[in-house]
C-alpha positions as CSV (number, residue, x, y, z in Angstrom):
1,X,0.0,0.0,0.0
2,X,1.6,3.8,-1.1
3,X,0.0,6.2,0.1
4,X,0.4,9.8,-0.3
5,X,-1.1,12.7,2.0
6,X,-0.5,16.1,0.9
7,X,-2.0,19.2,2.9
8,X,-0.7,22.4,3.6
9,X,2.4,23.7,5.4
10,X,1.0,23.0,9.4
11,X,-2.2,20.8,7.9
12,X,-0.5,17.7,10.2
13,X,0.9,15.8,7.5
14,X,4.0,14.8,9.5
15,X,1.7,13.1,12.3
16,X,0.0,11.0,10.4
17,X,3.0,9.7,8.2
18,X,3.9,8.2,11.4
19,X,0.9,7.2,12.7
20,X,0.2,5.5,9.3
21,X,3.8,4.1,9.9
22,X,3.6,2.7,13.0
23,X,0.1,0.7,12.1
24,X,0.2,-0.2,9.0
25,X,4.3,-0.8,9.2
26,X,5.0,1.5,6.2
27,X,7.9,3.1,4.9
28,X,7.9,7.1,5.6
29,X,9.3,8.6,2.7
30,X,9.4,12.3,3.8
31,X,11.1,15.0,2.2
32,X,11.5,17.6,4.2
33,X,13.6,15.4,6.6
34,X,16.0,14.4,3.9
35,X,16.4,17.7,3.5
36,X,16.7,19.0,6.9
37,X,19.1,15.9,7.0
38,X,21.2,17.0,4.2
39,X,21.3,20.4,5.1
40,X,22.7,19.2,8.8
41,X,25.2,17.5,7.1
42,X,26.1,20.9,6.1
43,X,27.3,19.1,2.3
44,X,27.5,22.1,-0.1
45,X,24.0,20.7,-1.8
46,X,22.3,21.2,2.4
47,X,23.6,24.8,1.7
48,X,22.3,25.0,-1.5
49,X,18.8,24.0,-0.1
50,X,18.9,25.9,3.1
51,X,19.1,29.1,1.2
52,X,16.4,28.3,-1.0
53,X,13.8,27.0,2.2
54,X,14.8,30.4,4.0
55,X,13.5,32.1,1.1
56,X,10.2,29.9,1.5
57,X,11.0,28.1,-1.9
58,X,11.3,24.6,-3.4
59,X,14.1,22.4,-3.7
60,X,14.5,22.0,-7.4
61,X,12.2,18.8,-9.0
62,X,15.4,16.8,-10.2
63,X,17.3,16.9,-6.7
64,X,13.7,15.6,-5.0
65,X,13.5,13.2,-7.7
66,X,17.0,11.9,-7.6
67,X,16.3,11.6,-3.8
68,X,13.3,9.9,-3.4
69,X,14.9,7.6,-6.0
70,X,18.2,6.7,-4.4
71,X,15.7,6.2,-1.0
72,X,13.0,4.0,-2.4
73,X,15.7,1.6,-4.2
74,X,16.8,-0.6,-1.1
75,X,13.2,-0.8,0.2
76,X,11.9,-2.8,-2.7
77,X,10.3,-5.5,-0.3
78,X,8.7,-2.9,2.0
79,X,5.1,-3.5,2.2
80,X,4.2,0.2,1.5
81,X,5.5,4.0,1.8
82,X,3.6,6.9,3.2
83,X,4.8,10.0,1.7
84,X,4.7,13.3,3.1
85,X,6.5,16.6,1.0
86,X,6.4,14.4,-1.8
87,X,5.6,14.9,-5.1
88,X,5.2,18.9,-5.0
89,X,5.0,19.4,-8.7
90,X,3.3,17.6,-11.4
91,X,6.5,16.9,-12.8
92,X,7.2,15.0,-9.5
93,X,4.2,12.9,-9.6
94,X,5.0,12.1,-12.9
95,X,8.6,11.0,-12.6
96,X,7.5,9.2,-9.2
97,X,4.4,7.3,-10.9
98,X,7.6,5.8,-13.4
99,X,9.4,5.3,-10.7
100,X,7.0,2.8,-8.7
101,X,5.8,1.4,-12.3
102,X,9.9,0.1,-13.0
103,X,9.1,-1.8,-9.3
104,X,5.9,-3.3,-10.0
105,X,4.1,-0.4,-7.9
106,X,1.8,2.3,-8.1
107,X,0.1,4.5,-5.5
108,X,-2.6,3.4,-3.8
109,X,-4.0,6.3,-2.2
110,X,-3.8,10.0,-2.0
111,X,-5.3,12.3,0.8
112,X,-5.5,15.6,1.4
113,X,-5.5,17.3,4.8
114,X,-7.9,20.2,3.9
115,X,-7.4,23.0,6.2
116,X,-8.4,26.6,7.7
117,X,-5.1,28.9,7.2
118,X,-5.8,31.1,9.1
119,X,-5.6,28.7,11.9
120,X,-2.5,27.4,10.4
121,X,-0.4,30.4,11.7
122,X,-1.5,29.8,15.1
123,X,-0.6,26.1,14.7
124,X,3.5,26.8,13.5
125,X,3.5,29.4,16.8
126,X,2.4,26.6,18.5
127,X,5.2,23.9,16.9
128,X,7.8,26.5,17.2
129,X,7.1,27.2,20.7
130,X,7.2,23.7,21.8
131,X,10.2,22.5,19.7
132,X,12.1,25.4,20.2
133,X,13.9,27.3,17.3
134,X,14.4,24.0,15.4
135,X,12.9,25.0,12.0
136,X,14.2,27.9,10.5
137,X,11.0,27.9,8.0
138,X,8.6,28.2,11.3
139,X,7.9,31.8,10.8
140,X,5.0,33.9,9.5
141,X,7.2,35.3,6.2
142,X,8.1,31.4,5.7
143,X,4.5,30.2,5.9
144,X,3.0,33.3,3.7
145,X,5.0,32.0,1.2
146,X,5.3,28.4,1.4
147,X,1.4,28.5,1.4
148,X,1.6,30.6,-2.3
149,X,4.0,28.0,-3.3
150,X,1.6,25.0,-1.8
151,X,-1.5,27.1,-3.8
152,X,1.3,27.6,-7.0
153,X,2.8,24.6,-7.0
154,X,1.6,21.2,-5.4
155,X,-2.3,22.0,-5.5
156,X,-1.8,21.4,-9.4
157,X,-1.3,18.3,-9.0
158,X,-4.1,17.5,-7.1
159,X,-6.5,17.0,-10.4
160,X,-3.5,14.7,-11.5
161,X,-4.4,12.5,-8.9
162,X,-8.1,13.0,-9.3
163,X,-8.2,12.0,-12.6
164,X,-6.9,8.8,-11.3
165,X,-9.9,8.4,-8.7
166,X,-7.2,8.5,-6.0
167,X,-7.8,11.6,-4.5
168,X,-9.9,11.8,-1.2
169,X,-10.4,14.5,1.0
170,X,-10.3,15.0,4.9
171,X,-11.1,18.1,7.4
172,X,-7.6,18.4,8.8
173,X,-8.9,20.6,11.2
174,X,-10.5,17.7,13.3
175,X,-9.0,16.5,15.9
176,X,-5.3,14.0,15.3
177,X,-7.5,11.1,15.9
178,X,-10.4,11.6,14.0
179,X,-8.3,12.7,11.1
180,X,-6.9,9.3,11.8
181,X,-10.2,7.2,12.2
182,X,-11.0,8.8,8.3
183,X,-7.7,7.6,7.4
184,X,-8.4,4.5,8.1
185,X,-11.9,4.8,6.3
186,X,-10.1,5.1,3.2
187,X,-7.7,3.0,3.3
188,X,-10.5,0.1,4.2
189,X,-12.3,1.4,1.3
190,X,-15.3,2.8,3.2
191,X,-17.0,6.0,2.0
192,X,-17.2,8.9,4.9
């Protein structure tokens, strides 16, 4: 089972990766922590990308691509990957849809977190305030524009995956565990 849950900078995308994870035994693929990772590494590419997430941008579609690649290749017998971050662009979805095709895959689901932004704000406060300056991109001039970019960018691709009669969506602004119980509603192939 792939499964793919796209939402909005804050929607709560991250928590159910790994509550999806932890049930169903999935693979998170999650991009913003390969990035974070890379630039920790502080490799002139985590540089490169640091600068551009300060800005409130996107990592360029062929360095995601060649990522999510070189990740997915050793986990061939995995039973299934949650992704979170990942694909942003149509271009993304389309290189990742060859991708899982050359393994015998495809994506199962996708779900998106639907959410209130004005609540989102209040929401990254809240993150920031409890993880401590972790994030540089936890910030209202980070989230203004990583929300144009979400609106730009990724929200195009959610007719991709309509078209496809994947695409289901969920309040995000429920609570974590009823966004959950919903979750689960799809994934059993119930209707809400």
């Amino acid at each position: 089972m792939n499964i793919i849950i796209f939402g909005p900078p804050g929607a709560g995308k991250g928590t159910q990766t790994r509550l999806l994870r932890e049930k169903y035994g999935l693979k998170p693929i999650a991009t913003g922590d390969m990035i974070r990772a890379e630039i920790a590494s502080g490799s002139m590419l985590g540089k490169e990308m640091k600068a551009l997430i300060d800005r409130g941008r996107l990592v360029p579609d062929e360095i995601v691509i060649r990522m999510i690649d070189d990740l997915i290749s050793p986990l061939a017998d995995a039973d299934g990957f949650v992704l979170d971050g990942f694909p942003r662009t149509v271009p993304q979805a389309e290189a990742f849809d060859v991708m899982l095709a050359k393994r015998g895959r495809k994506v199962d689901h996708v779900i998106v977190l639907v959410v209130d932004e004005t609540i989102l704000v209040d929401r990254i406060h809240r993150r920031a305030a409890e993880a401590g300056p972790t994030r540089s991109d936890d910030n209202d001039e980070t989230l203004i524009q990583r929300l144009r970019i979400y609106h730009a960018q990724t929200e195009p691709i959610l007719p991709y995956y309509a078209e496809k009669g994947l695409l289901r969506e969920i309040d995000g602004m429920l609570p974590i565990d009823q966004v959950t119980t919903r979750i689960e509603s799809i994934l059993k192939g119930k209707n809400l």
